[in-house]
DRENKE-47988 format. One line per 4 residues: number of its first residue (from 0); for each residue x negated, y, z of N, C-alpha, C. Coordinates in nm, 3 decimals. Example, Ala and Ser with C-alpha at 12.3 -4.5 7.8 and 13.67 -1.06 7.14 Angstrom:
0	-1.319:-0.569:0.780:-1.230:-0.450:0.780:-1.320:-0.330:0.780 | -1.285:-0.225:0.708:-1.367:-0.106:0.714:-1.290:0.003:0.787
//
This chain:
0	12.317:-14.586:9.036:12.376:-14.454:9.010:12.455:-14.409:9.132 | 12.449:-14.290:9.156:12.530:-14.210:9.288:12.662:-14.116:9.225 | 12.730:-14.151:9.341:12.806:-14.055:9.355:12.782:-13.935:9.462 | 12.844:-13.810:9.387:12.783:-13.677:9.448:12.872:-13.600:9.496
4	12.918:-13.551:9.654:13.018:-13.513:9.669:13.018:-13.368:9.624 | 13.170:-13.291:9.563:13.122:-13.199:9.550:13.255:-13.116:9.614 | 13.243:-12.930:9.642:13.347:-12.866:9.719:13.273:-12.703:9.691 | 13.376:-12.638:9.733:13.363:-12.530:9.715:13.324:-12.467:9.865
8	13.347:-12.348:9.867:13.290:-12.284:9.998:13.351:-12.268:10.118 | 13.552:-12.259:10.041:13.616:-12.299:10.154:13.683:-12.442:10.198 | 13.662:-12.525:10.129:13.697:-12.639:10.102:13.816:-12.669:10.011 | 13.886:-12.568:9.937:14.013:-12.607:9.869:14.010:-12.685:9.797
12	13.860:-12.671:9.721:13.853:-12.746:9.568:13.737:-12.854:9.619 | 13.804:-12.980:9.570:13.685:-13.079:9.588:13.659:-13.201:9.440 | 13.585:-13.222:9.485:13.556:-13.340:9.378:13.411:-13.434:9.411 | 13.373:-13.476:9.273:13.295:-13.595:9.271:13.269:-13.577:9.127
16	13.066:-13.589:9.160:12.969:-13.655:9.038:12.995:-13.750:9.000 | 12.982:-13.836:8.917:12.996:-14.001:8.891:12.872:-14.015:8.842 | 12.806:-14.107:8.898:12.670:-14.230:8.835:12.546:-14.137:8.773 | 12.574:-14.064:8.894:12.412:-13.944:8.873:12.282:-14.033:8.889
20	12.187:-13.977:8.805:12.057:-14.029:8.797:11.999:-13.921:8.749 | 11.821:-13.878:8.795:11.771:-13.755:8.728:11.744:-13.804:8.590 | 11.745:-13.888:8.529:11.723:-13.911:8.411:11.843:-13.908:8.318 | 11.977:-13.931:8.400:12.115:-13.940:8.318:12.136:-13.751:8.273
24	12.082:-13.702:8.385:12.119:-13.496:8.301:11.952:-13.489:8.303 | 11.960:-13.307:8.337:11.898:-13.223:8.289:11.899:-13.120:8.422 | 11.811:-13.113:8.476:11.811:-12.946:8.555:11.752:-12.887:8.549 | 11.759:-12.773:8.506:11.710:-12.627:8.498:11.750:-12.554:8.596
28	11.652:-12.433:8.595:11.676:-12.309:8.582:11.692:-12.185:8.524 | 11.838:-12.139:8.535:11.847:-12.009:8.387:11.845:-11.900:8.416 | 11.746:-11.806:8.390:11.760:-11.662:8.393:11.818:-11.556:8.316 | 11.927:-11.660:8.206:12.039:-11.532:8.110:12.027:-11.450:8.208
32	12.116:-11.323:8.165:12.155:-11.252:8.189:12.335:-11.269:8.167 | 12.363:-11.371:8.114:12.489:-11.404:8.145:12.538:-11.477:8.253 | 12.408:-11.550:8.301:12.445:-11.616:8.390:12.449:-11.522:8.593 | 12.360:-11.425:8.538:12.343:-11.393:8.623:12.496:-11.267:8.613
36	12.526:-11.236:8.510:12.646:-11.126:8.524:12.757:-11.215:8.574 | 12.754:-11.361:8.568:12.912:-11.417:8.613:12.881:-11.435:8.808 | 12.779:-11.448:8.810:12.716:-11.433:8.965:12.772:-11.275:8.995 | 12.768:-11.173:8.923:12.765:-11.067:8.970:12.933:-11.063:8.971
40	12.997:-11.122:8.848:13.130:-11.099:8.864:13.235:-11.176:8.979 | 13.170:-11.266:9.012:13.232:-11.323:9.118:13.166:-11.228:9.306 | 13.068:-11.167:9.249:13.037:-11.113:9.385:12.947:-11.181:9.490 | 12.862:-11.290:9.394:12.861:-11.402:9.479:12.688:-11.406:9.424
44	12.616:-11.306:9.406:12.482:-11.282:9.321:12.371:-11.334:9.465 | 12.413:-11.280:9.603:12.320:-11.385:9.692:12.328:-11.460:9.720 | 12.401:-11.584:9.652:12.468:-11.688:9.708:12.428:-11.832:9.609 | 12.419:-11.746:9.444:12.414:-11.786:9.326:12.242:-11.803:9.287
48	12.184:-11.695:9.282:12.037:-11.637:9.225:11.983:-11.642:9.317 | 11.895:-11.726:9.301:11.761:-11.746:9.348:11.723:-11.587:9.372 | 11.558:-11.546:9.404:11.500:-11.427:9.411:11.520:-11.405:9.281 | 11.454:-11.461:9.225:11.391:-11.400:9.034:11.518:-11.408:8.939
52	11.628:-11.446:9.010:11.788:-11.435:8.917:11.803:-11.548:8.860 | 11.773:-11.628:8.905:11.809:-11.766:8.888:11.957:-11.837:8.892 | 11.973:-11.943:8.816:12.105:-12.031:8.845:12.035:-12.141:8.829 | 12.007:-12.254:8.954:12.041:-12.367:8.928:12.140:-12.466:8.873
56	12.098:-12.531:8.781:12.220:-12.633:8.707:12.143:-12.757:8.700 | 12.259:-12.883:8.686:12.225:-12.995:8.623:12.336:-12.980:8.486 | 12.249:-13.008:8.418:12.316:-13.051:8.305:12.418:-13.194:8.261 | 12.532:-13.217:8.256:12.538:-13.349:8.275:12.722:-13.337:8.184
60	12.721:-13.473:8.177:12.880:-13.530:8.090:13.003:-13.474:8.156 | 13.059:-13.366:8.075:13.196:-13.319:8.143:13.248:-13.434:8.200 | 13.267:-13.552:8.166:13.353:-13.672:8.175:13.332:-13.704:8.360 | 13.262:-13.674:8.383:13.175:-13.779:8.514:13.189:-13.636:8.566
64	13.205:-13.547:8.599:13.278:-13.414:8.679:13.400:-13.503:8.724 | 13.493:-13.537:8.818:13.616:-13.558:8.892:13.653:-13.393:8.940 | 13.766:-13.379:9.004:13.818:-13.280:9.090:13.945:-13.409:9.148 | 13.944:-13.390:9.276:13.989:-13.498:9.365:14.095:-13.409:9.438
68	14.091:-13.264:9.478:14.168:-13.160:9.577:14.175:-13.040:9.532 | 14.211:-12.959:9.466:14.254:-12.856:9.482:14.228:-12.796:9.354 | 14.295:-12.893:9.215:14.253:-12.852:9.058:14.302:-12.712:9.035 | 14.473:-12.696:9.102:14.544:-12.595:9.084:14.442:-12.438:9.136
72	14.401:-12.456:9.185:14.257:-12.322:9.234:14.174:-12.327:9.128 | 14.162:-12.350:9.048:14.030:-12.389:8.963:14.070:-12.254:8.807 | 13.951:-12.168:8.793:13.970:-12.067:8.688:13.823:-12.063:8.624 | 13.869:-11.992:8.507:13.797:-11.953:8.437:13.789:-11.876:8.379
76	13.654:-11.800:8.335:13.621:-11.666:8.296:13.517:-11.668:8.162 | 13.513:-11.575:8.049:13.440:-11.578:7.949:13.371:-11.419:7.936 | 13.267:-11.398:7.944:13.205:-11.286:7.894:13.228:-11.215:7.770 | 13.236:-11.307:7.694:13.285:-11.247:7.594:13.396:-11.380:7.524
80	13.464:-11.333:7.389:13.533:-11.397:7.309:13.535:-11.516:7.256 | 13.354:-11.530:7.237:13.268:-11.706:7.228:13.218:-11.718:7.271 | 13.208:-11.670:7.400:13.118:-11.710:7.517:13.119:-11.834:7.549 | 13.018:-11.881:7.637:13.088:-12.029:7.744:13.196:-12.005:7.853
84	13.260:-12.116:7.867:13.347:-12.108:7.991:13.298:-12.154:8.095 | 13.330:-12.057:8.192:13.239:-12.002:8.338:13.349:-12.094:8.417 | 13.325:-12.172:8.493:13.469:-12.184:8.597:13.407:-12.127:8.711 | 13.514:-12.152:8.804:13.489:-12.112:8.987:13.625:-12.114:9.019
88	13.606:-12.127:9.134:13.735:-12.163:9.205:13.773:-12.042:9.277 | 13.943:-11.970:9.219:14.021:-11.862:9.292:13.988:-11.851:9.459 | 13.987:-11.936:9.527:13.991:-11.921:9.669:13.913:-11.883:9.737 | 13.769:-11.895:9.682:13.651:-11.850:9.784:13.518:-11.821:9.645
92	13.564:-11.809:9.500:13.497:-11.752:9.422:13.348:-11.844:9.404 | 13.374:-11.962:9.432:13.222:-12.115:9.422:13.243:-12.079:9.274 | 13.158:-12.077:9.238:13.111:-12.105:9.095:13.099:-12.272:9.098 | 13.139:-12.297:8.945:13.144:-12.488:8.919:13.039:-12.529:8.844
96	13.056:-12.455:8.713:12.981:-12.463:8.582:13.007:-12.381:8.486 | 12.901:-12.455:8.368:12.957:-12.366:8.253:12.967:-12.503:8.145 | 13.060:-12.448:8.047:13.098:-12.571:7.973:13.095:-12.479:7.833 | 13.067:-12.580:7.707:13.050:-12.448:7.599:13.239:-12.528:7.580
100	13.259:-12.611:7.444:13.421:-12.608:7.395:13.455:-12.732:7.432 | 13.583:-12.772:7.392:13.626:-12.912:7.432:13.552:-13.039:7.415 | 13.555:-13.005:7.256:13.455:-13.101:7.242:13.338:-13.175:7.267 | 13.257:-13.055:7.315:13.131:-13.125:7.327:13.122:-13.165:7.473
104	13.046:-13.280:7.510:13.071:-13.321:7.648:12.961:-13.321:7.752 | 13.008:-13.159:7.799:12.884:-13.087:7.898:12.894:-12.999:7.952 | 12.861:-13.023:8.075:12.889:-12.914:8.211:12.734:-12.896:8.275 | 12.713:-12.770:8.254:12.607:-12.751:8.377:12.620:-12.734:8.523
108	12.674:-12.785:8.602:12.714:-12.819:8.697:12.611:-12.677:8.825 | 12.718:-12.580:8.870:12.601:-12.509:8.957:12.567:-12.578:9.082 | 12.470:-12.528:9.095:12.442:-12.563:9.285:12.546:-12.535:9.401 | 12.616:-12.410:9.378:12.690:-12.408:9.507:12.816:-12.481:9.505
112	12.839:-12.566:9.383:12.932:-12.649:9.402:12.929:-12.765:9.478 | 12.775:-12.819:9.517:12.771:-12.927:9.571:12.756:-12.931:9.707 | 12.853:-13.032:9.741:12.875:-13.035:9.889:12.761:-12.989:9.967 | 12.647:-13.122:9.971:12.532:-13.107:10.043:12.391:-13.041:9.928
116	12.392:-12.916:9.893:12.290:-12.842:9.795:12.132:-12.932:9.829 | 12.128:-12.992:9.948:12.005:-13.037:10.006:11.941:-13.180:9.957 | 12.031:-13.217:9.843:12.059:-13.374:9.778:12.002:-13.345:9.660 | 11.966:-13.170:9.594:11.950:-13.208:9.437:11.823:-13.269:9.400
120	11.754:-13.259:9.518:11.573:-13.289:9.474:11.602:-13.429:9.465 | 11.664:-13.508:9.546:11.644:-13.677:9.582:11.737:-13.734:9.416 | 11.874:-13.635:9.412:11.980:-13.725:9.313:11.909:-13.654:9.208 | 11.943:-13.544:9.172:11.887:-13.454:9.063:11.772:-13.445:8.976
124	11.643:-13.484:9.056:11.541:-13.475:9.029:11.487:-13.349:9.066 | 11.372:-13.315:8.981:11.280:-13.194:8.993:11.361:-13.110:8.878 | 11.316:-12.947:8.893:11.302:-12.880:8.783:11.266:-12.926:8.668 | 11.335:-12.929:8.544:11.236:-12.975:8.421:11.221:-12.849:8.362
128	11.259:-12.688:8.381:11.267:-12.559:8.318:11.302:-12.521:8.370 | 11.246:-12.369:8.306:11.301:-12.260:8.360:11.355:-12.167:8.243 | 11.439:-12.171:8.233:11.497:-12.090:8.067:11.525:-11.971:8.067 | 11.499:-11.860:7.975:11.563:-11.753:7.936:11.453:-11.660:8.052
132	11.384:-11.673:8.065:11.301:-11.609:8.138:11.238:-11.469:8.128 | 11.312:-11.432:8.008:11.280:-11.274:8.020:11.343:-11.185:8.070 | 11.453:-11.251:8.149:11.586:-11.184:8.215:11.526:-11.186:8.375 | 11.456:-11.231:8.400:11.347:-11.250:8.520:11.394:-11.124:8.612
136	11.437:-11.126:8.732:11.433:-10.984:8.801:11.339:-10.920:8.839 | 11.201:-11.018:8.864:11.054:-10.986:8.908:10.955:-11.154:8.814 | 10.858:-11.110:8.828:10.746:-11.180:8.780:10.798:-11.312:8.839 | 10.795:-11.439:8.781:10.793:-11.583:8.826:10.649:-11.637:8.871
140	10.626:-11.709:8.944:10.472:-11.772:9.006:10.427:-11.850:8.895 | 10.285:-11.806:8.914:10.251:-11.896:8.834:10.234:-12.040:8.810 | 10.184:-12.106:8.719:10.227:-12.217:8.672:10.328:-12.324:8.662 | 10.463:-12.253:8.652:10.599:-12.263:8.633:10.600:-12.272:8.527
144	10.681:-12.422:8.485:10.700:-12.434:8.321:10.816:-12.376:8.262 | 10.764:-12.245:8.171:10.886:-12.157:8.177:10.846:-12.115:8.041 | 10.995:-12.089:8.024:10.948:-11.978:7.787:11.119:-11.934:7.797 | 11.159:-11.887:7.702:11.310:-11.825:7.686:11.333:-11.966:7.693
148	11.333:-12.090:7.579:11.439:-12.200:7.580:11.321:-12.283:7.576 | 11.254:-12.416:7.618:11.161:-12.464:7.579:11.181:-12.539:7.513 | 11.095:-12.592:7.404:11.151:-12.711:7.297:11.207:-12.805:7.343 | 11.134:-12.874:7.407:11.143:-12.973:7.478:11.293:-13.025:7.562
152	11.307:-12.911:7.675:11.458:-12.943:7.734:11.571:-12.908:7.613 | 11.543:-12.826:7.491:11.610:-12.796:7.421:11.671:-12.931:7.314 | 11.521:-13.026:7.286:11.552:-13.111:7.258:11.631:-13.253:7.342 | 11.589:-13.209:7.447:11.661:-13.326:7.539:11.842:-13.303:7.562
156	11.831:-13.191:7.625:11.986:-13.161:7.592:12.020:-13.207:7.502 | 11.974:-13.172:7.368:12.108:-13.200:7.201:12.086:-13.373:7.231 | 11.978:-13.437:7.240:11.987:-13.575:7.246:12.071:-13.670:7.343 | 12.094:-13.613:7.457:12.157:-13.650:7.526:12.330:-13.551:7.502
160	12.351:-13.478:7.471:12.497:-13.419:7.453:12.515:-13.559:7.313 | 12.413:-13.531:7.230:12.493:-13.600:7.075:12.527:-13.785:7.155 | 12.441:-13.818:7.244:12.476:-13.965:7.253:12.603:-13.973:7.354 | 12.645:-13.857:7.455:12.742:-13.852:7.534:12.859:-13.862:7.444
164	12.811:-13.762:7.315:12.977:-13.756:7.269:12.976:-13.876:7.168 | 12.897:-13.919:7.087:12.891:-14.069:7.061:12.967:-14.165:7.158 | 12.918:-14.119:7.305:12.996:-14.216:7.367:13.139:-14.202:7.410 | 13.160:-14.036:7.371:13.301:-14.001:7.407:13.352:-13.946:7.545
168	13.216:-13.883:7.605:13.187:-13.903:7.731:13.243:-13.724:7.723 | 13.310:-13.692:7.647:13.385:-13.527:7.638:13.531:-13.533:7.719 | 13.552:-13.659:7.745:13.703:-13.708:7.780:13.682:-13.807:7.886 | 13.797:-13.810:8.030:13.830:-13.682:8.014:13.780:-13.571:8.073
172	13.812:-13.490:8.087:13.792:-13.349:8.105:13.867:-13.290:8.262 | 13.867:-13.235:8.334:13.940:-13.152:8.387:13.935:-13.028:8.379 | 13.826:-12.998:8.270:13.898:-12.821:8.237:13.942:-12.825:8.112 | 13.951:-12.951:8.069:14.029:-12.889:7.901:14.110:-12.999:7.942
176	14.241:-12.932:7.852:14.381:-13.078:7.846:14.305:-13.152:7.714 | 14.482:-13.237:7.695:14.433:-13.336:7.577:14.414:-13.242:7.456 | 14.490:-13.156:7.443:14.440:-13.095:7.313:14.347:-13.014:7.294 | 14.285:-12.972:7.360:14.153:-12.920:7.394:14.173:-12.788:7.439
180	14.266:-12.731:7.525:14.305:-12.627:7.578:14.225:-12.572:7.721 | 14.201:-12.470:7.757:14.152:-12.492:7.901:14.257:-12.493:7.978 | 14.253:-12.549:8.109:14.328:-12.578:8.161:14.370:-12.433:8.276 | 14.276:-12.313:8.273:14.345:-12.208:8.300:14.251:-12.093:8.223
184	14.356:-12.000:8.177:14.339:-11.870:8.046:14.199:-11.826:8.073 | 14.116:-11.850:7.995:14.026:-11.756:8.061:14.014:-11.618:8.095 | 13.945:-11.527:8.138:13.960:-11.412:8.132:13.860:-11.364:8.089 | 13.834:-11.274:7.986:13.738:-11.235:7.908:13.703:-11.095:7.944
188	13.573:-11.101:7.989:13.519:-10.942:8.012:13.495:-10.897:7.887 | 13.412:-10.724:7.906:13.361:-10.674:7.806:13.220:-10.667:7.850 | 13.160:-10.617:7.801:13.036:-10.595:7.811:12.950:-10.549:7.977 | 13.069:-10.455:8.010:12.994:-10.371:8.116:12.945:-10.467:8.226
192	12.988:-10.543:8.264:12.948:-10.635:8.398:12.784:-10.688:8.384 | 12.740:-10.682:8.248:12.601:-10.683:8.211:12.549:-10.607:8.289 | 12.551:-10.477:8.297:12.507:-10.406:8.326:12.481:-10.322:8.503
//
């Protein structure tokens, strides 16, 4: 298992993967339209999205996320009221992840958080999806394994979240405290940034 260095764009915020394996997460690609509005809200949409509006993620155990330098920079944002929590870091606007509540123990970890982006094929693995794909900005190539959610990664996720938190692997956390608080307010848009 590897460790994965990880940092933001200006270096404030740093951290560390713990005991990555492509088989320990999940990576996708998501074409919400939520994902792509928190790209837009940070300003950071060529930096974030692929051509076709993409977010790369690994899916993987909040627990095994570290932050090593610069936690106090570290925010978060919600689209809406039950949205997921979006982090990124105040200083240079890196997007981190998205995490749904305390409990459950899972971060999709973005790409531009990681130090060297040039590591996800070797640590990460391959694409296993492409999700939500009707949010597409243009046509995807063909024979790309792609549907809105596919069964399949859909089922792998819940199997692997239910055995993480079996293992307790929700704790700890560095965006939620002990009581399951985030560790900064989120800020909740309305709708328009969709758009």
């Amino acid at each position: 298992m590897t460790e994965i260095d990880l940092q933001c764009l200006c270096g404030s915020v740093q951290g560390v993967a713990c005991n990555i394996t492509p088989n320990f997460g999940t990576r996708v690609v998501c074409y919400c339209d939520d994902c792509q509005a928190f790209a837009r809200y940070l300003d950071r949409e060529d930096a974030v999205l692929d051509e076709y509006g993409g977010t790369d993620l690994f899916q993987m155990p909040i627990s095994h996320l570290k932050i090593t330098h610069g936690a106090e920079n570290i925010r978060c944002m919600r689209l809406s009221p039950k949205g997921m929590f979006r982090w990124y870091t105040a200083c240079c606007k890196t997007p981190i992840g998205n995490t749904l509540t305390a409990g459950v123990p899972f971060i999709g970890l973005i790409h531009n958080f990681i130090k060297d982006p040039g590591i996800r094929e070797q640590h990460f693995g391959p694409v296993l999806g492409y999700v939500h794909t009707k949010f597409v900005k243009k046509a995807l190539p063909s024979g790309l394994n792609q549907s809105t959610f596919p069964l399949r990664i859909m089922l792998r996720w819940l199997s692997k979240v239910i055995l993480w938190k079996l293992k307790g692997l929700n704790k700890p956390s560095v965006f939620f405290d002990s009581n399951g608080k985030p560790v900064s307010m989120p800020h909740i848009l309305n709708s328009t940034i969709k758009n």
